[in-house]
N, C-alpha and C positions, 0 to 999 in steps of 0.2 A: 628679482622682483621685490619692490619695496612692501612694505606692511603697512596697515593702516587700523586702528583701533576698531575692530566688532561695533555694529551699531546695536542700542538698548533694544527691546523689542516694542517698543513706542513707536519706532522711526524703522522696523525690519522684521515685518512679524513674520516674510514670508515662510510656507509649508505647516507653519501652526494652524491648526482649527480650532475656533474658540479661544481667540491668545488673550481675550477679556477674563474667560473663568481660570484659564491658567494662574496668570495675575494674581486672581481673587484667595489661590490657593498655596501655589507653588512659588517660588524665587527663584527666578531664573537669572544667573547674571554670568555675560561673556566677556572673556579674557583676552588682549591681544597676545601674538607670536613673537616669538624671536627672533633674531638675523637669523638663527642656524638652522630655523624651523622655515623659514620665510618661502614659499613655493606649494610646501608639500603640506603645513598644517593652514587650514583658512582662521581657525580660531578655537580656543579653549571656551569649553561652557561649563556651568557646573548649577546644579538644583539642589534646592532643600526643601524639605516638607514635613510637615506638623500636622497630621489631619486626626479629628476628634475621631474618636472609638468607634469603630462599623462604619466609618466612610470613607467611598475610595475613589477616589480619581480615576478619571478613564480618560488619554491623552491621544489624541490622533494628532501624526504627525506627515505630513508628505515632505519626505527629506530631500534635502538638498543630493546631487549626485559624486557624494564622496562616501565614505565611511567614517565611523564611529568607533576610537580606543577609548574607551573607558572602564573607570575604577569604579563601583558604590555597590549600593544597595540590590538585589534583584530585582526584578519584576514580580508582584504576586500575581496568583491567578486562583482559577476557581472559586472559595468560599473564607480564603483568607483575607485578612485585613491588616496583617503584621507583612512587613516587608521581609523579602528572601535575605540570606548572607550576603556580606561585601565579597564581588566576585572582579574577574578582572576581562572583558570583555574585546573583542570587535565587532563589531555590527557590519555587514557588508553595505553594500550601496542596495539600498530597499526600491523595488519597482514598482510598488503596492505603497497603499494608505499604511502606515507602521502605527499600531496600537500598543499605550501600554499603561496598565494597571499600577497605582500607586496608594499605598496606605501606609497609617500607621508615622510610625515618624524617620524619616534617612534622608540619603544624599546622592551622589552619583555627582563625578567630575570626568571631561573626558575630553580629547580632542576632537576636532572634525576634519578633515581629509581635506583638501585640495582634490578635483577630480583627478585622477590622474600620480597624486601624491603616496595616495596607499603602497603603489609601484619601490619608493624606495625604501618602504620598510620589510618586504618581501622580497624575497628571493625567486619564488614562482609567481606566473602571471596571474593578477589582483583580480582573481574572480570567485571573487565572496559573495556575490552579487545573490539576497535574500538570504543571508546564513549570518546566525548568529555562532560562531567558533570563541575559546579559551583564546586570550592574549598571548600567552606564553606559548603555545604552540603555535598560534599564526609566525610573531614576530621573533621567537627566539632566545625570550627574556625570562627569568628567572619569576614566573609567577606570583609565587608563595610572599616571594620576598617583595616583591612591587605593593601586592597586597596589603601585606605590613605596613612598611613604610606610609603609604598614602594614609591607611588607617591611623597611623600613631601619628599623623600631622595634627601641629594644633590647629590648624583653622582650615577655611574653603581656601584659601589663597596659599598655604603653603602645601595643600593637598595637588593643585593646578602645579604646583614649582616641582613639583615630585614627580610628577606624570610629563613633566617637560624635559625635566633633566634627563630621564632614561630616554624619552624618545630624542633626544639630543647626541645622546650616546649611542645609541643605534646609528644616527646616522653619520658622526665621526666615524666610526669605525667598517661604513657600509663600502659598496662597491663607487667609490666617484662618479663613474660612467651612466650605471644604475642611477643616480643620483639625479644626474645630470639631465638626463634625458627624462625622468617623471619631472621635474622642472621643466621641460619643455612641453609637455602635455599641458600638465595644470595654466601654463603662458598661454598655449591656443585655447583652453576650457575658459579661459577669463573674459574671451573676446565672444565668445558664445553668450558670457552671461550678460558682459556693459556693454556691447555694441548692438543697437537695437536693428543696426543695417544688415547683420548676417543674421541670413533666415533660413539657409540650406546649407547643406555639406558642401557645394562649390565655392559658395560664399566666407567659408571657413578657410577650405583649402586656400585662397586667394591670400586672404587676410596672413594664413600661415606658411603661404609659397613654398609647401608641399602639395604633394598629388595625394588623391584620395586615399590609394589601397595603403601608403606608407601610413598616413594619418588613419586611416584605417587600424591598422597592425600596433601602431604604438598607442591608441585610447585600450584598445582591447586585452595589452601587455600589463597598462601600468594604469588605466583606470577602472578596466574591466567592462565598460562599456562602449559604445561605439559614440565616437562624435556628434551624432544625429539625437542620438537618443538624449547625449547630455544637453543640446539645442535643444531638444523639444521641452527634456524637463525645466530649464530655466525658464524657459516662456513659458509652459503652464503653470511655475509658481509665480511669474509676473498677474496673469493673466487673472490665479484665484485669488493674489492679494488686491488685486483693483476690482474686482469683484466683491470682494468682503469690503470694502472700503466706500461700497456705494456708487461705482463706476458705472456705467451702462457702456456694454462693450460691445462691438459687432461682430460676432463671432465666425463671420464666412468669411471678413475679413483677416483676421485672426489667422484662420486655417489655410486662406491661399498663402499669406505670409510662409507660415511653417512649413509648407510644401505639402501640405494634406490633397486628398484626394478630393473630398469635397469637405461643409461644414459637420455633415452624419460623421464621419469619421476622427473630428477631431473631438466633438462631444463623447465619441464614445472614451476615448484614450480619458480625455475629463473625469469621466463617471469613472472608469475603471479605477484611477489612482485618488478621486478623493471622494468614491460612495457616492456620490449624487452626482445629477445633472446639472450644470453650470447654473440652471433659473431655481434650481431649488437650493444648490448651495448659498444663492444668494440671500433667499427668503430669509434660510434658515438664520446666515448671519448678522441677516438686519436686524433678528430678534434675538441676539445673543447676548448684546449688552451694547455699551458705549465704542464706539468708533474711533481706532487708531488713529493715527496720525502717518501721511506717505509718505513713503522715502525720499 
């Protein structure tokens, strides 16, 4: 699978809410992959932030359907305004709108999964799915020390080459086969996301000339989700980013597409993962600020 540079979030905001105040606040900038990485990582991200005394960001995010290794700052919560210790994290593949509190001044650098890709950095089947777990115990790696290092980098770019190397090294030294085959996942999870013509699980299966329960069996193994699911969520972050962007959408249309039951059921799935109903997410985004630019 070739690589291709992360687009800025001018040109890719999807799953951000509010990627105008993001902006305003935060820096966000994404890193492309390696050949070694190529499959299994979709891209490197990494944030900084400087925010004035007692203010704090509140970040929602409907994430893409991979997972999250990263290095930085914690999340605060409650009545703090100083950011937690540099910890060194996984994020499982979130099914829910993912909130997270930001103050004070840090960073956070991290990979993002490939669906399907978490598979070869594990040894058991990739179902992190809503759990936040220690790095070192998911993957294997010397925490303390990851920790370090990333920390005693001089800049955000050599903190990214830090977090690349070891996952780099993970995966020389993992099972080939293992390897291979989450590589084969993340190849069918990519036609779910560019191929606007596959709208169901047969339509997948076809594309990937596999039978369902196999494809079934290997999303479940090495992305932790089922193929449908990851369908669905790539189309409803298609669907909220041409939403937020001022689109007027036909949303029964939408829903037969995805295989929904009717359009009541696909609004609900809508509201469940991004808090609102698709006519008020939109309200809300018209008055959010100035309007991205589409993919």
């Amino acid at each position: 699978m070739t690589t291709r540079p992360p687009k800025p979030i001018e040109q890719d905001s999807r799953g951000i809410l509010d990627p105008w105040l993001l902006q305003q606040r935060i820096r966000l900038t994404r890193y492309s992959v390696g050949p070694d990485l190529a499959g299994l990582v979709d891209r490197f991200w990494a944030v900084r932030w400087d925010l004035p005394a007692a203010t704090v960001h509140r970040q929602q995010v409907l994430t893409h359907p991979g997972a999250n290794l990263s290095v930085g700052n914690a999340a605060i919560g409650g009545t703090e305004t100083a950011p937690g210790p540099v910890e060194a994290r996984l994020n499982g593949v979130a099914g829910t709108l993912a909130t997270r509190f930001l103050g004070g001044r840090g960073w956070t650098v991290a990979a993002m999964t490939t669906p399907g890709g978490l598979g070869a950095f594990v040894t058991e089947p990739a179902r992190y799915n809503d759990r936040v777990v220690p790095l070192g115990e998911a993957l294997g790696v010397d925490e303390s020390m990851l920790v370090e290092r990333v920390n005693a980098a001089p800049d955000e770019a050599s903190r990214v080459g830090v977090l690349a190397e070891v996952l780099e090294n993970l995966i020389a030294s993992a099972d080939p086969n293992r390897v291979r085959r989450a590589r084969e996942v993340a190849k069918v999870a990519s036609l779910a996301e560019s191929d606007r013509s596959v709208r169901r699980l047969s339509d997948l299966c076809g594309k990937a000339g596999m039978g369902s329960r196999s494809l079934q069996r290997m999303f479940m193994r090495y992305a932790g989700v089922s193929p449908t699911w990851v369908l669905r969520r790539y189309r409803l972050l298609d669907a909220a980013e041409e939403v937020r962007s001022g689109q007027r959408m036909s949303w029964a249309k939408v829903a037969a597409e995805l295989g929904y039951a009717d359009q009541a059921h696909l609004i609900r799935d809508f509201r469940s993962m991004v808090g609102q109903t698709p006519a008020a997410y939109a309200v809300a985004q018209s008055r959010s600020g100035p309007q991205f630019g589409t993919r």
